[in-house]
C-alpha positions in Angstrom: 126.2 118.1 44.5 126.3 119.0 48.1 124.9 116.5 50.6 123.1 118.4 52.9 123.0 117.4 56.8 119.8 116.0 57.8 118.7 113.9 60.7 116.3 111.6 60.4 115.0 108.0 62.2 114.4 104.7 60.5 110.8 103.1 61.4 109.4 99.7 61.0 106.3 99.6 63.0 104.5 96.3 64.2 101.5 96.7 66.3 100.5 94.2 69.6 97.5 94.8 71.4 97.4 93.1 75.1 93.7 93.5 76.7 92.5 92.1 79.5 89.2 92.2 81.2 87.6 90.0 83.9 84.7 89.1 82.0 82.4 85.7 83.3 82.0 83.0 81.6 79.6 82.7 79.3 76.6 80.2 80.1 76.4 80.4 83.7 73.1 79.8 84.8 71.1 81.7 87.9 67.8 79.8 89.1 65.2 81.5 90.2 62.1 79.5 92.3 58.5 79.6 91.4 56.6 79.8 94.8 52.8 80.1 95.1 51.7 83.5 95.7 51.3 82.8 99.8 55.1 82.1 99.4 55.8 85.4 97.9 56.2 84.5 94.0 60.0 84.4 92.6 62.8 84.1 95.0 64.7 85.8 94.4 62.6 88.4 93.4 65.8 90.1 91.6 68.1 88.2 89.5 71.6 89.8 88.7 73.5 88.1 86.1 76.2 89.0 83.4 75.5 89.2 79.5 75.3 85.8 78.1 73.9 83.9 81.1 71.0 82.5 81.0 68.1 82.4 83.9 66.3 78.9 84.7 62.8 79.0 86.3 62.0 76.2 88.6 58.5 75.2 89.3 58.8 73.2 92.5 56.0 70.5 93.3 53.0 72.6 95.1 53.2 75.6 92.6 50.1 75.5 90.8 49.2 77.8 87.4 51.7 80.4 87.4 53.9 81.6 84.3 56.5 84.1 83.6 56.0 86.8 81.5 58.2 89.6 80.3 56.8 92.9 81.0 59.5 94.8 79.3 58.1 96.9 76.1 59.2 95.3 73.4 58.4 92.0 75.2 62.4 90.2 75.7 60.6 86.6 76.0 57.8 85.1 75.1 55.4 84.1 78.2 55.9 80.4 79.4 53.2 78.4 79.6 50.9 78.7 82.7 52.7 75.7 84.8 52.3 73.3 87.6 55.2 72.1 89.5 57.6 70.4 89.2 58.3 72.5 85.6 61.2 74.3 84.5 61.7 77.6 81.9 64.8 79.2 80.6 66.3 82.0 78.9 69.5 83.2 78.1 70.1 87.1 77.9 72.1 88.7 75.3 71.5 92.4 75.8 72.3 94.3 79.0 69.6 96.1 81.3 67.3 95.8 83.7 64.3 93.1 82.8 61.0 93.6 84.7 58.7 89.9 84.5 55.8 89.2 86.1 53.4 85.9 86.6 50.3 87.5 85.1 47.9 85.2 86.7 48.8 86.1 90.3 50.6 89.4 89.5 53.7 89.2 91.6 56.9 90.9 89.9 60.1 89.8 89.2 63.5 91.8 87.8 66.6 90.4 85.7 70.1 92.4 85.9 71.9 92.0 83.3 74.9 93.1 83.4 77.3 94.6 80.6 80.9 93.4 80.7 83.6 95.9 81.8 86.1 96.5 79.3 89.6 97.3 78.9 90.2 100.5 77.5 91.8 101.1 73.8 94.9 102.9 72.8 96.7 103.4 69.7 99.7 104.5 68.9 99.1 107.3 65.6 103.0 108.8 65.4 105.1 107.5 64.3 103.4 106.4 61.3 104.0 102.9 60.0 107.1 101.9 58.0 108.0 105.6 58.3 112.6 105.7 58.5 114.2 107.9 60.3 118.2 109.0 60.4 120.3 109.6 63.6 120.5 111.8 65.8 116.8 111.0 65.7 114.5 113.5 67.8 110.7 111.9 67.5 107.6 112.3 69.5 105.4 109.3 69.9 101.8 110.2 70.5 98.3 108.0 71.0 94.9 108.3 71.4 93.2 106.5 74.1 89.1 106.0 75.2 87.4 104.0 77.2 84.7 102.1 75.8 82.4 101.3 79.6 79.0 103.8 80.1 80.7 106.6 82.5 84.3 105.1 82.7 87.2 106.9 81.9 91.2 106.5 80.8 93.4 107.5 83.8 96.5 107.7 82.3 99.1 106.6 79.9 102.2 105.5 80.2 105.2 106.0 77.4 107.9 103.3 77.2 110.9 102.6 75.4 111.8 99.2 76.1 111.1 98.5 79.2 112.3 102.3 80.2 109.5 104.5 81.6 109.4 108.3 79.9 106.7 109.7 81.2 102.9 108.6 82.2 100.0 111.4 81.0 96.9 111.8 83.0 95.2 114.5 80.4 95.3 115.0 76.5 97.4 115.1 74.9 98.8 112.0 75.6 102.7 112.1 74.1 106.0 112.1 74.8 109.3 112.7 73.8 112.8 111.4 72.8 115.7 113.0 70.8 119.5 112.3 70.1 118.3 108.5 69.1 121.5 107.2 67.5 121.4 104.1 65.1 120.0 101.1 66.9 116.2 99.4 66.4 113.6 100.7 70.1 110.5 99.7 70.7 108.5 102.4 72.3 105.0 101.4 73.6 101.7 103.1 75.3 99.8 101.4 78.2 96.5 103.2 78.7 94.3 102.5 82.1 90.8 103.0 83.0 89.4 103.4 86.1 88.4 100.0 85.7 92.1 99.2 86.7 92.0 97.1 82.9 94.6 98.2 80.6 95.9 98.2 76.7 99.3 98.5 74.8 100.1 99.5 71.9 103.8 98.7 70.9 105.8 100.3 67.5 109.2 99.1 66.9 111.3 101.7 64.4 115.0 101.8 63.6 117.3 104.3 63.4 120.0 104.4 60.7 123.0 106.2 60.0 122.7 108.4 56.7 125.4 107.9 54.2 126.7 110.0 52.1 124.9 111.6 48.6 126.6 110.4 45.8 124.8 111.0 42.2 126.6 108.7 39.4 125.6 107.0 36.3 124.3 109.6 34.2 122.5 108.4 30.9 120.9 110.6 28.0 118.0 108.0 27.0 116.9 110.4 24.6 116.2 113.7 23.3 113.9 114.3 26.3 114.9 112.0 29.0 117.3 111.6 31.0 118.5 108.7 33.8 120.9 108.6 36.9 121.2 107.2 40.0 122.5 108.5 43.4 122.9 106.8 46.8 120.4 106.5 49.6 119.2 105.3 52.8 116.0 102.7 51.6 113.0 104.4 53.0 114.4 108.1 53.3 113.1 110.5 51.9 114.5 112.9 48.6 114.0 115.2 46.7 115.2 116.0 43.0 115.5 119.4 42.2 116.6 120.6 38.6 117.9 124.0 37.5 119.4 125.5 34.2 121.5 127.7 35.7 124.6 127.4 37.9 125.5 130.7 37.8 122.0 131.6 39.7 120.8 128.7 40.1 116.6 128.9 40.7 116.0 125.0 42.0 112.6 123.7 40.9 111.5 120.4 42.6 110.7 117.8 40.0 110.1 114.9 42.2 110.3 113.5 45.5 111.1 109.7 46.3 111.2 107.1 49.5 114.4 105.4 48.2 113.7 101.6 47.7 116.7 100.6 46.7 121.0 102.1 47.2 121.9 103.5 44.5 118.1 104.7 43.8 117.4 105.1 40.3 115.8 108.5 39.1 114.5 109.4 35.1 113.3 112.6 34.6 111.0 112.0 30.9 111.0 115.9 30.5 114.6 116.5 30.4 114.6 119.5 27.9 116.7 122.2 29.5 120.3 122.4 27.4 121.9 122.2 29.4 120.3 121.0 32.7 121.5 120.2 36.2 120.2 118.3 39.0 120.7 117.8 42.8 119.1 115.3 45.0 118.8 116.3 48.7 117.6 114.5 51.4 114.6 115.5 53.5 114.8 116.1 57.5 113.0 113.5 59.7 109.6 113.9 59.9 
């Protein structure tokens, strides 16, 4: 059986994500003063905050019968009670927008900003696949997707390492790049996207590359009238294929099956062996 000469790289893939986003902490609280309406009402009369914060009223001693109530549509808080100073109301804001309020016994307005975090972008690295193997020379390109997840942000670029080696960084789809002649030896290759946030992600994929060895079928073993067993050396997690023919004269090869070796020697039965007599070869695929 001829071993045919096919390159191929070795892939184990583990996946880190690294984010980072200057988000505030959560529970910080703004005040806002309740003045009598010769004072002007709320000071400040706009509030900006970030998601999660929460907004504390303060009724100082003068204030006399004044509330807040949300004007928004639905209604984000029920109204406070009307209140005289000294008083205090609170609420926390868990959605993001802008939060109109008013006292609606004197009629002067307030706003809440709320704020929606700013978020790193996302990137994923989709080739090489997990757990694929590849043999050397390996050629491979390693491509992502990337997005940014903020209302009118954008990714800016990414940037393709192995190790700590820059390749190439990619300002527009599609966002790849490419290595060949990889000779045995494990490489991490990553993808750092950026937004215009300046936030970033990576996505990192280690694979190995392996030396093939040579195709070797052996052990052949009639199991019965129809089926027939033997075994033939492999790479674990290459790829082969089994192909049968009656003929050696003009040999027509059909393909019968095709296995990831899990195991050297890889063990193959064919349960329809009812050619007499029959042959086989196993070939190994090309990287993917």
């Amino acid at each position: 059986m001829k071993n045919p000469s096919c390159k191929t790289l070795c892939g184990a893939l583990a996946v880190i994500w690294q984010l980072t986003a200057p988000l505030a902490s959560p529970g910080a609280t703004a005040n806002v003063t309740v003045n009598n309406t010769l004072s002007g009402g709320f000071v400040p009369a706009t509030t900006s905050i970030n998601l999660g914060d929460t907004v504390l009223w303060t009724w100082p001693s003068g204030s006399f019968f004044h509330n807040v109530t949300s004007t928004s549509l639905p209604q984000v808080w029920p109204a406070s009670a009307t209140l005289n100073g000294p008083a205090t109301f609170a609420y926390t804001f868990t959605n993001a927008g802008t939060f109109p309020y008013d006292c609606s016994v004197h009629l002067f307005t307030g706003s809440i900003v709320v704020k929606a975090p700013i978020l790193p972008p996302s990137v994923s690295i989709n080739n090489p696949i997990p757990n694929t193997v590849f043999s050397e020379p390996a050629d491979i390109t390693v491509r992502a997707t990337a997005s940014d997840p903020n209302i009118g942000g954008t990714v800016t670029n990414v940037q393709f390492l192995v190790g700590t080696t820059v390749l190439t960084n990619e300002t527009t789809l599609p966002f790849a790049a490419a290595v060949t002649g990889l000779n045995a030896n494990t490489y991490t290759f990553s993808a750092v996207a950026k937004n215009d946030a300046g936030l970033s992600a990576t996505n990192t994929v280690t694979v190995s590359v392996v030396t093939p060895i040579p195709l070797v079928l052996g052990a052949p073993t009639p199991l019965s009238t129809t089926s027939f067993q033997f075994n033939y050396s492999a790479n674990i997690g290459l790829h082969y294929i089994i192909q049968q023919s009656a003929d050696l004269t003009s040999p027509i090869w059909v393909t019968i099956a095709t296995n990831k070796a899990a195991s050297n020697p890889a063990l193959f039965t064919d349960p329809q062996a009812t050619n007499s007599p029959g042959f086989y070869r196993v070939v190994r695929l090309p990287n993917p």
